[in-house]
N, CA, C and O of each residue as an XYZ file, in Angstrom:
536
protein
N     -27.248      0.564     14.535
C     -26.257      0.854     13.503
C     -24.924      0.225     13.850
O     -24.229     -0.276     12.966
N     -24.561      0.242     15.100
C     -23.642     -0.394     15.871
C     -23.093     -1.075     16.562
O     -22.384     -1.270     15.575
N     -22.589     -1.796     17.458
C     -22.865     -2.350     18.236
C     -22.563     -1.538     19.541
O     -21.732     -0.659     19.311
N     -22.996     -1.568     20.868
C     -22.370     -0.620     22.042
C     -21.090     -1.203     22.397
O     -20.183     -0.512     22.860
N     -20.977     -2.565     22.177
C     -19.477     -2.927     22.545
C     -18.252     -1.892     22.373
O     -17.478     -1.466     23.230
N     -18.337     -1.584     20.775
C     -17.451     -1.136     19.499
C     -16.646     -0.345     20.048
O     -17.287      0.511     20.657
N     -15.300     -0.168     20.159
C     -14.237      0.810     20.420
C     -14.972      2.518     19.273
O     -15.939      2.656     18.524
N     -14.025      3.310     19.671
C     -14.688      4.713     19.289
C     -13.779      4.405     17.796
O     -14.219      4.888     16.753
N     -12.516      3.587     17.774
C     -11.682      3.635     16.336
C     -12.820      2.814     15.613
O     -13.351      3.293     14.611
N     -13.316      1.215     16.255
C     -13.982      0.634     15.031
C     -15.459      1.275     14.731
O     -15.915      1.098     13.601
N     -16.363      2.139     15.851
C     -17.230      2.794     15.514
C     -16.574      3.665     13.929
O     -17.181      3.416     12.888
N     -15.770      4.309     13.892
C     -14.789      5.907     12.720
C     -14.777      4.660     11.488
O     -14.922      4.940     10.298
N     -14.602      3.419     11.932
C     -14.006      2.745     10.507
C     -15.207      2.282      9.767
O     -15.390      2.490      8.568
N     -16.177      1.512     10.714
C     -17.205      1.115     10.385
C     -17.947      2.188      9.534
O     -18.337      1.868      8.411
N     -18.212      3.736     10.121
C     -19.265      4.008      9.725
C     -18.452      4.929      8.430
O     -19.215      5.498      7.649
N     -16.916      5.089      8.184
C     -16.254      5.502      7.064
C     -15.833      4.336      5.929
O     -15.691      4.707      4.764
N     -15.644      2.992      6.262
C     -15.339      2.346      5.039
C     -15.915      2.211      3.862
O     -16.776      1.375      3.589
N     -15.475      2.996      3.162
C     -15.892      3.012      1.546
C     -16.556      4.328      1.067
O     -17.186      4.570      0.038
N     -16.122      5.342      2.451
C     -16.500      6.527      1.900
C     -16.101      7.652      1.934
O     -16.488      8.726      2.395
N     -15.000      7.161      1.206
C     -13.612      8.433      0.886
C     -14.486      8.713     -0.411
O     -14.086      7.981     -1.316
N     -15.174      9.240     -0.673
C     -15.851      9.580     -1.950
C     -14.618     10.400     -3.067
O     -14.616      9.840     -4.163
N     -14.022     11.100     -3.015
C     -13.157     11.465     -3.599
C     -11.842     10.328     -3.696
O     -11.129     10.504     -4.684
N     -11.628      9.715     -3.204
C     -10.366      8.398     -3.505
C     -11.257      7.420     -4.179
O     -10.771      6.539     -4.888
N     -12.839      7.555     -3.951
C     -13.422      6.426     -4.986
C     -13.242      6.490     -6.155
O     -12.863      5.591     -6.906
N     -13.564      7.820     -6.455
C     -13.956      8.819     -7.783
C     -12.245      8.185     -8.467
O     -11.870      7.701     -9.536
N     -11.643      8.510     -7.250
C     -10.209      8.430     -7.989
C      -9.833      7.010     -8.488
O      -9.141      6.773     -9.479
N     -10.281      6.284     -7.820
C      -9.893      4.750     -8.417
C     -10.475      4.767     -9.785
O      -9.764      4.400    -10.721
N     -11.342      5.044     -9.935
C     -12.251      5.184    -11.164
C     -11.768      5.554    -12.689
O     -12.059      5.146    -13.813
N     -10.832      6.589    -12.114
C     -10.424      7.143    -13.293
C      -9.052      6.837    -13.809
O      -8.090      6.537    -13.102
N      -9.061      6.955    -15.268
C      -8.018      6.815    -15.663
C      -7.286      5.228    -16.252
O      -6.234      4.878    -16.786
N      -8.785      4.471    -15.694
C      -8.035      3.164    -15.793
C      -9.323      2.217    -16.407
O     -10.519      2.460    -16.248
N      -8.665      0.950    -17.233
C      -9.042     -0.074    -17.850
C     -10.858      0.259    -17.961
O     -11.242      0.915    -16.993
N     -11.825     -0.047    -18.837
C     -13.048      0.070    -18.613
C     -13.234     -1.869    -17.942
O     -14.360     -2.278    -17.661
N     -12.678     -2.285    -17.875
C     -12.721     -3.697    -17.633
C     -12.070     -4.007    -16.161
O     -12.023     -5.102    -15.601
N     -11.710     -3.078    -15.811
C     -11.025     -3.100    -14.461
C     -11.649     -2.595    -13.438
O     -12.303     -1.553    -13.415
N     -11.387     -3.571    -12.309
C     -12.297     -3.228    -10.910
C     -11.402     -3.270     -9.488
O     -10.627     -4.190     -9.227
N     -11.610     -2.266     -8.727
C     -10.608     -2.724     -7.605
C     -11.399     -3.623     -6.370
O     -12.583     -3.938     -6.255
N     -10.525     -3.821     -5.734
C     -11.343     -4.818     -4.386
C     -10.398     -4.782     -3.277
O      -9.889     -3.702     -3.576
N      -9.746     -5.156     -2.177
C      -9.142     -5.546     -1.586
C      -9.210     -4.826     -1.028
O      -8.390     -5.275     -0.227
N      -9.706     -3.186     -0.264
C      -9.621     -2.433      0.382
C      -8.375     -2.883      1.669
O      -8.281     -3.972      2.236
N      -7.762     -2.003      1.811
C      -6.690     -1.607      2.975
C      -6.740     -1.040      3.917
O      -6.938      0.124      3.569
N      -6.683     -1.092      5.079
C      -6.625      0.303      5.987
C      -4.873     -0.211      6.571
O      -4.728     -1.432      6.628
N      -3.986      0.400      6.859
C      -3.102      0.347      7.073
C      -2.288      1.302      8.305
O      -2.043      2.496      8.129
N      -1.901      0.507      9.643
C      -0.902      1.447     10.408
C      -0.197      0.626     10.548
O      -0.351     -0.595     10.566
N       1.079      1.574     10.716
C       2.453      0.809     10.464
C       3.342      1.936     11.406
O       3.367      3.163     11.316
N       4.108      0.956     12.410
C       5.443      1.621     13.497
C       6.713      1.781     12.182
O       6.862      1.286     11.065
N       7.277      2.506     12.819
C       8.910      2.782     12.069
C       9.388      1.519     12.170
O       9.173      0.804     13.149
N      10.099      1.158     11.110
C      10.839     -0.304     10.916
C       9.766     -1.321     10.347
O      10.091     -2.474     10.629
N       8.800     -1.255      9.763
C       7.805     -2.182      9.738
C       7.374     -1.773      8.164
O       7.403     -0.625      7.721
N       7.041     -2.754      7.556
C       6.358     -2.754      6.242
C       5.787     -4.480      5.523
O       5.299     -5.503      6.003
N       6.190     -4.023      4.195
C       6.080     -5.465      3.488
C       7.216     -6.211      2.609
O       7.851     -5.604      1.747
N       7.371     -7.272      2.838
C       8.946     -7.531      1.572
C       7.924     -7.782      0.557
O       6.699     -7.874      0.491
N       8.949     -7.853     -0.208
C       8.551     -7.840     -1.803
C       7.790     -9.211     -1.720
O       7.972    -10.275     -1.128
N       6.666     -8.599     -2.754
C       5.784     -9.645     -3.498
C       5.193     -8.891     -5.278
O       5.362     -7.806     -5.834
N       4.600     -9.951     -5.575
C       3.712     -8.849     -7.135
C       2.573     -9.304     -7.217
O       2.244    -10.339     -6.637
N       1.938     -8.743     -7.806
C       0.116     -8.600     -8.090
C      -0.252     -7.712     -9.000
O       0.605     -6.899     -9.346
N      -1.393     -7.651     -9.517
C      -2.035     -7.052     -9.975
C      -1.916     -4.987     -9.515
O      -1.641     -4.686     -8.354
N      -2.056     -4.342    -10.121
C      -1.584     -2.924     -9.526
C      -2.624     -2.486     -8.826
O      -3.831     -2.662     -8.994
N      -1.902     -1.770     -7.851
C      -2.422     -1.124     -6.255
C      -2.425     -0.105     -6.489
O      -1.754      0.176     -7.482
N      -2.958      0.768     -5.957
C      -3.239      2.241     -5.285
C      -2.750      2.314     -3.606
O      -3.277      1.761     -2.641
N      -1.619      3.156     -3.654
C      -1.514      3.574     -2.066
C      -1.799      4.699     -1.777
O      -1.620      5.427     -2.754
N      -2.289      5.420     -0.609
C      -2.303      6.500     -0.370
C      -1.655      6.562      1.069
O      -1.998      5.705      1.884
N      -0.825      7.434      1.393
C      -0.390      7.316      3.024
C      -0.689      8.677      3.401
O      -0.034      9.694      3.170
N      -2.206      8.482      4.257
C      -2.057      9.266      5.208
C      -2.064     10.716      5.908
O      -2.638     11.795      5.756
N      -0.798      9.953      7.033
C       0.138     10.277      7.973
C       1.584      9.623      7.970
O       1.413      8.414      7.820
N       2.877      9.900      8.066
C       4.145      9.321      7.581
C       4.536      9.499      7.195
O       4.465     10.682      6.864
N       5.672      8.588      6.542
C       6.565      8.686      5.774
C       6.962      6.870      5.196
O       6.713      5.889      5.897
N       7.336      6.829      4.383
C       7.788      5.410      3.739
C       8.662      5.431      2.617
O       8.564      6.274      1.726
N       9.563      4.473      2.637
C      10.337      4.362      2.009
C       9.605      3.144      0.698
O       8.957      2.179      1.104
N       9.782      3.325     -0.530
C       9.345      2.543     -1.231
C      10.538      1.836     -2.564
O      11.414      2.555     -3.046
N      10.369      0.513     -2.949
C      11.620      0.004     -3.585
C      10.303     -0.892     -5.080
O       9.407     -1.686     -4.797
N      10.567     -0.513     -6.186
C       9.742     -0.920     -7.108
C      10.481     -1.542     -8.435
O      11.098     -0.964     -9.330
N      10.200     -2.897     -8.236
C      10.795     -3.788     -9.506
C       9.981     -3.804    -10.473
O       8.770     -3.870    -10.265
N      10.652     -3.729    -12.058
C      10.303     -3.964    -13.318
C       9.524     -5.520    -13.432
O      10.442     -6.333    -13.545
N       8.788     -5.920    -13.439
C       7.993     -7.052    -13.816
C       9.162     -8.242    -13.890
O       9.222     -9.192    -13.110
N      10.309     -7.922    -15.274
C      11.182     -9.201    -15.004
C      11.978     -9.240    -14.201
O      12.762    -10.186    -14.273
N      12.176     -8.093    -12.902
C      13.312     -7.871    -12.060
C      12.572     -8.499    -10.850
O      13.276     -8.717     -9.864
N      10.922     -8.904    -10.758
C       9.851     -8.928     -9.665
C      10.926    -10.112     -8.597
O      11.890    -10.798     -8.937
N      10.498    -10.012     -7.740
C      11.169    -11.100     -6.795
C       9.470    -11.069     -5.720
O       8.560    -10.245     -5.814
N       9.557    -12.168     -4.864
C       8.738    -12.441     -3.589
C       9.496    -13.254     -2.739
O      10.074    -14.322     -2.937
N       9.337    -12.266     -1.378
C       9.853    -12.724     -0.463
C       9.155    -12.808      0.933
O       8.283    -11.962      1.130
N       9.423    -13.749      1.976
C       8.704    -14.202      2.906
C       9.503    -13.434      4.039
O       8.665    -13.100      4.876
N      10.399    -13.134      4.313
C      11.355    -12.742      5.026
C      10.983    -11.209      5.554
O      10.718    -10.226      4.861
N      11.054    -11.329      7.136
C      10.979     -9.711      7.612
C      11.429     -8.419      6.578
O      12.606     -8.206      6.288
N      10.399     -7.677      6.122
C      11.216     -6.767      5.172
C      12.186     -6.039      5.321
O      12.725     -5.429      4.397
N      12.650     -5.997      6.889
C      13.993     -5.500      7.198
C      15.668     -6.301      6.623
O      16.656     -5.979      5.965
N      14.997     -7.815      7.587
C      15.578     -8.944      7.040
C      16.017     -8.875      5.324
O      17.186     -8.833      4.939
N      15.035     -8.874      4.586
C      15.305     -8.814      3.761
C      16.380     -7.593      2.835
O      17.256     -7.800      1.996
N      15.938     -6.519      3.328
C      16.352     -5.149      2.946
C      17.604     -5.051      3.181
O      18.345     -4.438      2.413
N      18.151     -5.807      4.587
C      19.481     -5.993      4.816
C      20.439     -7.077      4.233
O      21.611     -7.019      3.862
N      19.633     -7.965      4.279
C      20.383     -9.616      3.533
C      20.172     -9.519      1.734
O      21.174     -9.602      1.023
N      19.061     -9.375      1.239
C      19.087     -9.414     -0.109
C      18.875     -8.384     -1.233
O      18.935     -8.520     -2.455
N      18.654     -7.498     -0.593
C      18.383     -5.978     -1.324
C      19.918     -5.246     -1.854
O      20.743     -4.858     -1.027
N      20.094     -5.157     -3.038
C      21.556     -5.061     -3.418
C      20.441     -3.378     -4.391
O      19.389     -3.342     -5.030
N      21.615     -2.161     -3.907
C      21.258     -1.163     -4.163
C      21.570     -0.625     -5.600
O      22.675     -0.643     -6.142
N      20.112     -0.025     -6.250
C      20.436     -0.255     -7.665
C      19.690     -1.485     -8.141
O      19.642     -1.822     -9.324
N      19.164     -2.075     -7.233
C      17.723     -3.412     -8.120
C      16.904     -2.727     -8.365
O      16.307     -3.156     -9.351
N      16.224     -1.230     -7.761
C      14.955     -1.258     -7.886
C      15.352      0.591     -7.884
O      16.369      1.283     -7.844
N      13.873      0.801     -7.954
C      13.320      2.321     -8.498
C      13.083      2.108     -6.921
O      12.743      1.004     -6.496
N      13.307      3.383     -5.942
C      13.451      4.204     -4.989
C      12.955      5.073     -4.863
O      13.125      6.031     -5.617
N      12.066      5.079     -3.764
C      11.226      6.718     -3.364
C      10.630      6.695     -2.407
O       9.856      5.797     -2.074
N      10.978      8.025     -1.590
C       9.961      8.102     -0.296
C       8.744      8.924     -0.767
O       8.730      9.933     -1.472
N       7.364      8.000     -0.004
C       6.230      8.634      0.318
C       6.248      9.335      1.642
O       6.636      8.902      2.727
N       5.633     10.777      1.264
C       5.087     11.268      2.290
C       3.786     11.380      2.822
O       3.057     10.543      2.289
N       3.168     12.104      3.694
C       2.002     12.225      3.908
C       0.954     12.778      2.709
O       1.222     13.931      2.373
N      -0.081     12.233      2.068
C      -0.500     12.804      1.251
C       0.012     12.835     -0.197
O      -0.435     13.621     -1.032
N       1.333     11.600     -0.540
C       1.511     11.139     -1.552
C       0.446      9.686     -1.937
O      -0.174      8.919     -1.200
N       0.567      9.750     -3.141
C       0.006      8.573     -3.603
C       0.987      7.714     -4.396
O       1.387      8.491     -5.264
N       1.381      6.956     -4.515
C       1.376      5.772     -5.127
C       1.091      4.433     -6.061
O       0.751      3.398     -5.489
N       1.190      4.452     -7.074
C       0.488      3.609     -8.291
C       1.474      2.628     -8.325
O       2.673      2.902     -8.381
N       0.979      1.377     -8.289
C       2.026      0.073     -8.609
C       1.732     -0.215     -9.706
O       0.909      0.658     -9.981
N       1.863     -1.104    -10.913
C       0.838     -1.155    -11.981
C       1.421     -3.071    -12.085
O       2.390     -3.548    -11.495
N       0.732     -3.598    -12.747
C       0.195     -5.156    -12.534
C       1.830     -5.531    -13.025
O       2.519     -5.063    -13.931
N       2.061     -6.429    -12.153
C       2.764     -7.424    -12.026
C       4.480     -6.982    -11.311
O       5.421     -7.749    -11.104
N       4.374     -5.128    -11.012
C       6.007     -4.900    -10.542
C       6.249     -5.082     -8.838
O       5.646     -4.664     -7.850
N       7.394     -5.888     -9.041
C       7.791     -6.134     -7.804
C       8.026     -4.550     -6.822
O       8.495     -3.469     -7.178
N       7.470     -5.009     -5.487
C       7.901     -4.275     -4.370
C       7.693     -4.211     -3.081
O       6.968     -5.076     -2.590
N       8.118     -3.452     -2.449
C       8.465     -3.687     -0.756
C       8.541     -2.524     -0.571
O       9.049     -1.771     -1.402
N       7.945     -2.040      0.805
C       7.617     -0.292      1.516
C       8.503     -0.819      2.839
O       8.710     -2.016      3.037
N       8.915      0.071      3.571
C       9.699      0.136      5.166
C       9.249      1.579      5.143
O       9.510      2.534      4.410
N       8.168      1.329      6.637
C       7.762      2.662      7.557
C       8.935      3.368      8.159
O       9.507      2.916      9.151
N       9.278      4.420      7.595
C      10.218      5.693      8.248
C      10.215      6.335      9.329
O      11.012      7.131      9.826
N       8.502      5.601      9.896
C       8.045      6.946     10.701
C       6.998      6.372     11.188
O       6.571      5.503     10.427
N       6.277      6.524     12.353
C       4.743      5.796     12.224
C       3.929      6.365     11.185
O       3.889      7.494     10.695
N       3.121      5.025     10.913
C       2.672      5.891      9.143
C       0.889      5.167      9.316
O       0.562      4.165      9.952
N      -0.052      6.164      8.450
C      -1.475      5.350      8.670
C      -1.588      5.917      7.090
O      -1.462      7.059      6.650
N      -1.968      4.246      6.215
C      -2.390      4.898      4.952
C      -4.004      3.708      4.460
O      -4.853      3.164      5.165
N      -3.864      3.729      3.536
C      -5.125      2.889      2.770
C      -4.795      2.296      1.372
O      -4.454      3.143      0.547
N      -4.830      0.950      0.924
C      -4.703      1.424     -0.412
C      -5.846      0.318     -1.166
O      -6.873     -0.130     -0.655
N      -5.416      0.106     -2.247
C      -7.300     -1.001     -3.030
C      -5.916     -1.305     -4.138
O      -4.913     -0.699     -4.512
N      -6.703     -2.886     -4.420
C      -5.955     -3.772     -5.177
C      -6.538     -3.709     -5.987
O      -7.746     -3.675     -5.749
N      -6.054     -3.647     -7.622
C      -7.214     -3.986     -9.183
C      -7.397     -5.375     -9.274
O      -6.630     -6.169     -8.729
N      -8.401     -5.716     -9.952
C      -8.392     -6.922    -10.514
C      -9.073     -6.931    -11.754
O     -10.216     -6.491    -11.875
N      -8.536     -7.327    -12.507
C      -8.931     -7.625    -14.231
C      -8.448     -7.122    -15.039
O      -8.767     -7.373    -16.201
């Protein structure tokens, strides 16, 4: 089933990926009959650490353990950036661009297709999230 090499974390991931049966159920609902997610996530993240802004298609986050700070642009406000999201947060983030909110443990998160945004870990944080496509 395994390999004996396998650390005891990638044994937990291996034999759990894709079976949050209740976060499946949840992707499921509520959305497009034409829509499918894919991209599965597993996500840990130190304090000071996240993603700068980019856009896509809408995500599902779930965090966890943590805390995160989250910054969410209107489609024509979207920006992408390459830049450390700190970097960025400090140099180009002018307060009042974006919709603001911390996740906690056991929040979820809905992006929906095409709004810009960028998360910074508050805290050490472990979440998951699945990308739509179509």
């Amino acid at each position: 089933d395994s390999d004996p090499k396998d650390s005891d974390l990638v044994k937990f991931l291996k034999k759990s990926s894709g079976r949050f049966l209740w976060y499946e159920n949840m992707l499921r609902q509520d959305v497009r009959a034409d829509a499918r997610y894919n991209n599965f996530q597993f996500m840990i993240s130190p304090d000071g650490v996240g993603a700068s802004p980019p856009f896509h298609n809408s995500a599902l986050n779930v965090l966890m353990f943590g805390r995160k700070t989250w910054f969410l642009f209107e489609p024509s406000q979207a920006v992408h950036s390459t830049k450390h999201v700190l970097a960025w947060h400090r140099d180009d983030y002018q307060q009042g661009d974006a919709y603001e909110c911390v996740q906690q443990a056991g929040d979820i998160i809905f992006v929906p297709d095409m709004w810009g945004h960028a998360v910074i870990s508050d805290a050490f944080s472990v979440g998951m999230a699945h990308l739509y496509n179509g």
